[in-house]
C-alpha positions as CSV (number, residue, x, y, z in Angstrom):
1,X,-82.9,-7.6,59.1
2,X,-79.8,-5.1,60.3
3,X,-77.1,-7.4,58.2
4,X,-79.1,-6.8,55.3
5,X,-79.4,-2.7,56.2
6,X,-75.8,-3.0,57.0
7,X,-74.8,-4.8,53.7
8,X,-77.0,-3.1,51.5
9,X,-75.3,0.5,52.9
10,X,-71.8,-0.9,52.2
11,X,-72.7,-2.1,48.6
12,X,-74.2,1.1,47.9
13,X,-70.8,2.9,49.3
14,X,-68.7,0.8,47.5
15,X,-70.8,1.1,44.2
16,X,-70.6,4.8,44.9
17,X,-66.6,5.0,45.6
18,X,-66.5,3.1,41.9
19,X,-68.5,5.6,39.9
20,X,-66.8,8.5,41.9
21,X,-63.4,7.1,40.8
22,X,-64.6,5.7,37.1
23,X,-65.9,9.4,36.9
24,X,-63.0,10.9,37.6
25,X,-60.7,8.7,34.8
26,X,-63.7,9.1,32.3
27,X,-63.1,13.0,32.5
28,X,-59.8,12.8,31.3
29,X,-60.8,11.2,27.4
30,X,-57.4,9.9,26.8
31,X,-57.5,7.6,30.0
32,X,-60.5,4.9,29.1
33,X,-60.1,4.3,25.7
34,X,-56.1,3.2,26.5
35,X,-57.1,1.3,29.5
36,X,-60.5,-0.4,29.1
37,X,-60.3,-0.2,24.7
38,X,-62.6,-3.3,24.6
39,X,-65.0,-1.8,27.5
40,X,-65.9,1.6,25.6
41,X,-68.8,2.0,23.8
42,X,-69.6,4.9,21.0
């Protein structure tokens, strides 16, 4: 069961390097709605 320990930590690193960086774009308001205008939701 260490592959799964091991793969579950890197998905949850990975899933955290993606909200850290999505975070980081979605502070600046101008950013999403110009590159994701179809993924934004009011």
């Amino acid at each position: 069961m260490s592959w799964f320990v091991a793969c579950s930590m890197c998905v949850m690193n990975s899933i955290g390097q993606l909200l850290r960086e999505f975070i980081e774009v979605s502070s600046i308001p101008e950013l999403p709605r110009k590159l994701h205008p179809t993924r934004i939701k009011r």
